[in-house]
VOKE-455972 format. One record per residue: residue in three letters; x, y, z of N, C-alpha, C, CB in turn. Coordinates in steps of 0.001 Angstrom, whole numbers, plus 524288, in hexadecimal, padded with zeros to 5 digits. Atoms other than C-alpha are relative to their C-alpha. Glycine has a CB too. Layout:
<rs>
ALAXYZXYZXYZXYZ;...
</rs>
This chain:
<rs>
UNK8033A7FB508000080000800008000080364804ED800007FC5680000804BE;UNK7FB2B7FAE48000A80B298093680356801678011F7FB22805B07FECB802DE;UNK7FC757FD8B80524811888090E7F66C7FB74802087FC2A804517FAC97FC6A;UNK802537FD71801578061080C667EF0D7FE7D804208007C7FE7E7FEC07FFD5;UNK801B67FA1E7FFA78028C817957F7D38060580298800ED7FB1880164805A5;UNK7FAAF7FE3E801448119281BA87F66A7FE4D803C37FA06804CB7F9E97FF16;UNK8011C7FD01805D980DB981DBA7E77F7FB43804A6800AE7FD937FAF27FAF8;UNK803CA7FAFC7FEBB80221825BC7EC158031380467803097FABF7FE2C803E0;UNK7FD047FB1F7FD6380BA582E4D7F3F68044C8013F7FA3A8040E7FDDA8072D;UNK7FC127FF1B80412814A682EC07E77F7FCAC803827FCF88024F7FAD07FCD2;UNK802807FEA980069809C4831C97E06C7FE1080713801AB7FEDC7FC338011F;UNK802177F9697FC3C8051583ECC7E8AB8035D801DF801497FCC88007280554;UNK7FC487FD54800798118B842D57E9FE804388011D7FC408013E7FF22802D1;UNK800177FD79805CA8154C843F47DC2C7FBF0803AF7FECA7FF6B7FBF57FBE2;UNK8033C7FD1B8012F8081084AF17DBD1801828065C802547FB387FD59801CB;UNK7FE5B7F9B77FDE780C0C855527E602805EB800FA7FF5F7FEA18010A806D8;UNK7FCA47FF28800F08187E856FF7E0E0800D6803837FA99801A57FBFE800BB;UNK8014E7FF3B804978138F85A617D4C77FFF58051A7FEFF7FBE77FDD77FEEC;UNK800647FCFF7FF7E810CB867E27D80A7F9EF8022F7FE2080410801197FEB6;UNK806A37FFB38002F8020E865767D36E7FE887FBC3802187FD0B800597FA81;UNK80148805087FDB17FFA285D347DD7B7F8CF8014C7FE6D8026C7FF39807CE;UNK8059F7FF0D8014D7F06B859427DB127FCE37FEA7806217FDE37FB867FA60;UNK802858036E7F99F7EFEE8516E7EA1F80358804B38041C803577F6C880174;UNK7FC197FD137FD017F2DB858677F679803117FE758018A7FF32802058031C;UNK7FB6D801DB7FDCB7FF9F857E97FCF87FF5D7FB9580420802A28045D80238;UNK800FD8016B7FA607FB52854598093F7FD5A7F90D7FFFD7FB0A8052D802BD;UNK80145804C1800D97F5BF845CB80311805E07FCC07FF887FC2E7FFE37FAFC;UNK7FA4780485800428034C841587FFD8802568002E8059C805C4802397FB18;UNK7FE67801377FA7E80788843CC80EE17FBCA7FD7F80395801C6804F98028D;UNK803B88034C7FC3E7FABB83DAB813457FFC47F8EC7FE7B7F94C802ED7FF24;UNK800C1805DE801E97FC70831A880B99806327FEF78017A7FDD07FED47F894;UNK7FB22802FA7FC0580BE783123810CF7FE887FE7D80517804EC803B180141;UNK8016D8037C7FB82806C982FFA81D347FCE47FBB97FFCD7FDE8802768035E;UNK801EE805117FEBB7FD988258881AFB803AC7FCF47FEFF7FB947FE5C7FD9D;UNK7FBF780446800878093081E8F8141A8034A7FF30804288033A800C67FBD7;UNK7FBA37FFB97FD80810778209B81FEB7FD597FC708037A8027180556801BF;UNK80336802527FE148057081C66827BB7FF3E7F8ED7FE837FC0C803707FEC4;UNK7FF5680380800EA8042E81047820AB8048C7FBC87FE527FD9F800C07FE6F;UNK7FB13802FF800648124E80BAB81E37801DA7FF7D80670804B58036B7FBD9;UNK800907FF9B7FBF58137680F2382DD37FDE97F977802857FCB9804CD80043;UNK802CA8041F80025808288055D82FB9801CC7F9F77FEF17FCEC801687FCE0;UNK7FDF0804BF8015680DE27FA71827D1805387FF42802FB8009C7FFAB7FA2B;UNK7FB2F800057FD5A81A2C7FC2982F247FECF7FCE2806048022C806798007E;UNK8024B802797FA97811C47F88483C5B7FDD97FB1B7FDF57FB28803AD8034B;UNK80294806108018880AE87EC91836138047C7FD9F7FE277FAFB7FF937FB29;UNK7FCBC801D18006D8182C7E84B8318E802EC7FD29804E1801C7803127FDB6;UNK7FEA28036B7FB6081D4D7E89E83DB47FDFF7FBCD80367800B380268802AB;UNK804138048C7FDAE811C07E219843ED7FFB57F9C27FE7B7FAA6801D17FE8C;UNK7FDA380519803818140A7D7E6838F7804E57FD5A8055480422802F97F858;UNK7FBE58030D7FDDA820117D47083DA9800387FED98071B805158032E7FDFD;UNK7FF6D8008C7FB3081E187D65B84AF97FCA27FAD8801027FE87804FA802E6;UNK803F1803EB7FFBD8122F7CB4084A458035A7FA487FEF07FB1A8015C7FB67;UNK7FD8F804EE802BA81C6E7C23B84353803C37FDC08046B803848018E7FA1C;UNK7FCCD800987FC9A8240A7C25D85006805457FB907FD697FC7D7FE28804FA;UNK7F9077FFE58047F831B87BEB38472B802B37FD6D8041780429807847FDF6;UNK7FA8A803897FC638394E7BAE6853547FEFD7F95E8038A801F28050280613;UNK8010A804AB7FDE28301E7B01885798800C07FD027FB517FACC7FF74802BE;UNK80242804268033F8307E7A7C084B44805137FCE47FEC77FCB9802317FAA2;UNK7FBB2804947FEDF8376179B0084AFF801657FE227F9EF7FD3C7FA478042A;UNK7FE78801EA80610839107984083C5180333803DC7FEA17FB427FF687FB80;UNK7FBFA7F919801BE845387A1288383C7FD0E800027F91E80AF87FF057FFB2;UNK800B77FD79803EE8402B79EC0829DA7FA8D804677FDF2800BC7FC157FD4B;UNK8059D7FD268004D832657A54082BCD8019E806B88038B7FA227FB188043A;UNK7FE047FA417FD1483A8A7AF04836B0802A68029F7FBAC8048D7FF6A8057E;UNK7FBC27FE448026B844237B22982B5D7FC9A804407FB86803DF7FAA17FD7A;UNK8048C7FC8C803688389A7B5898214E7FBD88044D801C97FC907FC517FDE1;UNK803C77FCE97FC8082FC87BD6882A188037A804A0801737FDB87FC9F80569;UNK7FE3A7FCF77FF9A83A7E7C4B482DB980236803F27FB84802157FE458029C;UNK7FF2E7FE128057B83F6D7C74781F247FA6D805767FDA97FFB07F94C7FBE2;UNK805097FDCE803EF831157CA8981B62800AA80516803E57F8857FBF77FFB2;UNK801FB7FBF87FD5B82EEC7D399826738059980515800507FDAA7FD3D80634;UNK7FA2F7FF16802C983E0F7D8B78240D7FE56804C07FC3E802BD7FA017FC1A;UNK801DD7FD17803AF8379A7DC01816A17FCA8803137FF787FF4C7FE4E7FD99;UNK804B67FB898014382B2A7E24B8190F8021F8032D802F67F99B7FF2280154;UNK7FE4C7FAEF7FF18832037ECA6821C38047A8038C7FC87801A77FF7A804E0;UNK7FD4F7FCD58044F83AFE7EEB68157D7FCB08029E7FBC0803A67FC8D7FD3B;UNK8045C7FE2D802EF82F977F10280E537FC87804728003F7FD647FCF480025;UNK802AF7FD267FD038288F7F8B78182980356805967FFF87FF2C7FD1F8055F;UNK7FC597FD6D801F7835D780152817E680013802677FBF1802E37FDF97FFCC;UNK800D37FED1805BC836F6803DB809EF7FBB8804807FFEE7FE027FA967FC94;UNK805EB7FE7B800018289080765809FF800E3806388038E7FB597FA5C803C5;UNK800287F9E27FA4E82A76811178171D80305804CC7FDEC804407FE5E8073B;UNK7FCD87FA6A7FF42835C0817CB812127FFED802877F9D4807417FEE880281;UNK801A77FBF8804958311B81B44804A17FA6C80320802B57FE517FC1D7F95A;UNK802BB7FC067FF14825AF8212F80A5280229803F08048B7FB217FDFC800F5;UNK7FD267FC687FDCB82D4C826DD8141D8026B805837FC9B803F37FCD38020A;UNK7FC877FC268021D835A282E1F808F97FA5B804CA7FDEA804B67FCBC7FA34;UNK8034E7FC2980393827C283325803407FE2580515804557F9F07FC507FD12;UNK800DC7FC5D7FD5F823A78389B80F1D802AA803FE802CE7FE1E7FE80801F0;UNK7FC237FBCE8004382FD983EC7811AD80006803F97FCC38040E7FE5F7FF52;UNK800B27FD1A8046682E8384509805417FA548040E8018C7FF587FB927FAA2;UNK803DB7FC207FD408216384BD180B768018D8034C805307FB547FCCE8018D;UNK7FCD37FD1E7FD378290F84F898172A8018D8059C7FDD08043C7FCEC800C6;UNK7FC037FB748016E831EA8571580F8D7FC13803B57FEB4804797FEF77FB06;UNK8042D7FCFB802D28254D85DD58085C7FDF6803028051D7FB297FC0B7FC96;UNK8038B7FDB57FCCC82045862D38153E7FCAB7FC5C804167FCA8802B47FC8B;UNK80426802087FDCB8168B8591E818A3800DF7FC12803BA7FD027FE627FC8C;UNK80157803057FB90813A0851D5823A17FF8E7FAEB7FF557FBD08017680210;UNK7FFC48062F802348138A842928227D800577FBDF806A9807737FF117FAFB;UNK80001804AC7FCDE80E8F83BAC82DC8802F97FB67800637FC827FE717FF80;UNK7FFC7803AA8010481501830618333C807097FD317FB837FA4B8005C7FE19;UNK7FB2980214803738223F8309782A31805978018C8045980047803FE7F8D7;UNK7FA1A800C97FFA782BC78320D833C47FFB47F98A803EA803A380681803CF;UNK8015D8068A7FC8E824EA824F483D6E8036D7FD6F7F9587F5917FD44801B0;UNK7FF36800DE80384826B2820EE82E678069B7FF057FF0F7FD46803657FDC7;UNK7F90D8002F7FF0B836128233182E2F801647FC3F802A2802BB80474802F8;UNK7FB73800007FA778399D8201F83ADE7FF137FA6B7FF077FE7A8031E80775;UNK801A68052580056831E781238837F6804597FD717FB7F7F9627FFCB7FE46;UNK7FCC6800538060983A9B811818297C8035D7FD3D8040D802B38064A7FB8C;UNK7F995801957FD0684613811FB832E37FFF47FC12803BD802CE804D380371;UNK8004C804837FE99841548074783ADE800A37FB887FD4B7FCBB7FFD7801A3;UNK8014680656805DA8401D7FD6082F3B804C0801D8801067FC107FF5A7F7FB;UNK7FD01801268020684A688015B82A75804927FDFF8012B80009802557FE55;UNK7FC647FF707FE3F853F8800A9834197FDD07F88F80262801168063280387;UNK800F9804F67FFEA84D0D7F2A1837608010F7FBCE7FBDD7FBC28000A800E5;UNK7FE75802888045B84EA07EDFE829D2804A97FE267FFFD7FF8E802967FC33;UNK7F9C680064800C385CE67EE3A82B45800C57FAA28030B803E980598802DC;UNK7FE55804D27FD4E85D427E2D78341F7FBB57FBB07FC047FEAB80055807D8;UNK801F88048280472859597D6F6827617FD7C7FC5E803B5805247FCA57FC19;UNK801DB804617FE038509A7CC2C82C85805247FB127FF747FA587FECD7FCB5;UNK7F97E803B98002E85E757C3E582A438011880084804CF805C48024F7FC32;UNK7FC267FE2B7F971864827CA44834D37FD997FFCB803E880238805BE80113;UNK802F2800337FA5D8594C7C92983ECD8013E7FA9C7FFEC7F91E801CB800D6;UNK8002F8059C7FE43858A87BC1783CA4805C07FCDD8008C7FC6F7FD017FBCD;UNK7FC30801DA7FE89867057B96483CA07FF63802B58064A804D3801317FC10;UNK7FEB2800A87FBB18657F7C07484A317FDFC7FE788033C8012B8026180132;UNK802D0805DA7FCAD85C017B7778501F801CB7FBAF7FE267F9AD7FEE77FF82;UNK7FE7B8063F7FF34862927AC4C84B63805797FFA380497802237FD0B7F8F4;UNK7FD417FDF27FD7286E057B20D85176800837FE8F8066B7FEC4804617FEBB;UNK8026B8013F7FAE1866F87B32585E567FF327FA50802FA7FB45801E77FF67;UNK802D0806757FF2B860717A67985CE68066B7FC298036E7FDC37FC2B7F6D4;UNK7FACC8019D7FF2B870257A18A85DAB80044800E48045F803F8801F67FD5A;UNK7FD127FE6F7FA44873347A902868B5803F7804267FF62803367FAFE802B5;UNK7FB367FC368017187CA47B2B38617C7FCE1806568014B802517FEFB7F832;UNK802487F9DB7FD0C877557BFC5868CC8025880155803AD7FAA78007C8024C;UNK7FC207FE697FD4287CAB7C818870CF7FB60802778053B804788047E7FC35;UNK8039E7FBBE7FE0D8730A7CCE687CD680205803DB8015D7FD1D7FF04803BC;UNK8025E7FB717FF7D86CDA7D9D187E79805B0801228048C7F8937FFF08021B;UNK7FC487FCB47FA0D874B37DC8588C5F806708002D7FD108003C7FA6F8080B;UNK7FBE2801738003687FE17D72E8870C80484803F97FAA57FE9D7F9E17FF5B;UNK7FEE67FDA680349880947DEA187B53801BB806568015A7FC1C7FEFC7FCF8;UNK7FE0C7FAA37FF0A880107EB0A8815F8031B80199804DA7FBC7803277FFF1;UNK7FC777FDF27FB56888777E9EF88CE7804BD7FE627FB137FFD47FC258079D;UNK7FC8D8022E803F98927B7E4C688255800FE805547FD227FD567FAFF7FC3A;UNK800027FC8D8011488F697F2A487B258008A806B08046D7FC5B7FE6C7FD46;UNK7FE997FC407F7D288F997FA1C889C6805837FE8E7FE4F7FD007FBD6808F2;UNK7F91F800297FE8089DE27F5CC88B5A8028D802DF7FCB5803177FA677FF9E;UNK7FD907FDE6806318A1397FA9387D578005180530801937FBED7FF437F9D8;UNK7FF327FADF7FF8589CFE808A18806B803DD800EB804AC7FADC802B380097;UNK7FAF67FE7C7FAC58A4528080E88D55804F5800947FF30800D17FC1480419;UNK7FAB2803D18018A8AFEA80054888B5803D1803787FCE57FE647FA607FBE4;
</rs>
């Protein structure tokens, strides 16, 4: 649904750019916010997704390995999606206008994104990891990093 109403924001803002705009301004910043509103949205039912799938209970690594991939992918997707409309409604920023909702919008981007970086590979190499016994604990880690600053 997003990418279609993307082209409707492309759309109306080629129109008011035009310098005969025929729509008012004020529709292309009311329809960024709903997009913001609704990419927002999918961002919470995503998570909910995954949160329902509870990922760390499941005993089959090849069904843990895919679930994690997929869900991996739809926040790369979800990404993508966020931060092109992000750039549009930036682009209304700059114009003046007001744009509900786009900096929650950001700050969320920078959550993915900075989550993305850790590959469903690497989680699951570090629960197998675990599983082993190759971890280092919590206390242990940071009195280990305590001494360092002292030291």
């Amino acid at each position: 649904m997003l990418v279609t109403t993307t082209s409707l924001f492309d759309a109306l803002a080629r129109d008011a750019r035009s310098g005969t705009a025929r729509r008012d301004p004020a529709q292309l910043s009311t329809l960024a916010e709903k997009m913001i509103g609704v990419s927002l949205s999918d961002l919470d039912h995503l998570r909910g997704y995954e949160q329902d799938l509870r990922l760390g209970e499941i005993n089959d690594s090849a069904l843990e390995s895919e679930l994690r991939r997929t869900i991996w992918q739809l926040y790369k997707e979800w990404a993508i999606g966020a931060q092109d409309l992000y750039q549009r409604a930036k682009s209304l920023r700059r114009d003046g206008q007001a744009i509900a909702g786009v900096d929650r919008l950001n700050d969320e981007i920078g959550k993915i994104e900075a989550r993305l970086t850790v590959t469903p590979e690497k989680t699951l190499k570090a629960r197998q990891q675990a599983r082993e016994g190759h971890i280092i604990p919590a206390k242990e880690l940071r009195d280990e990093l305590n001494a360092r600053l002292r030291g």
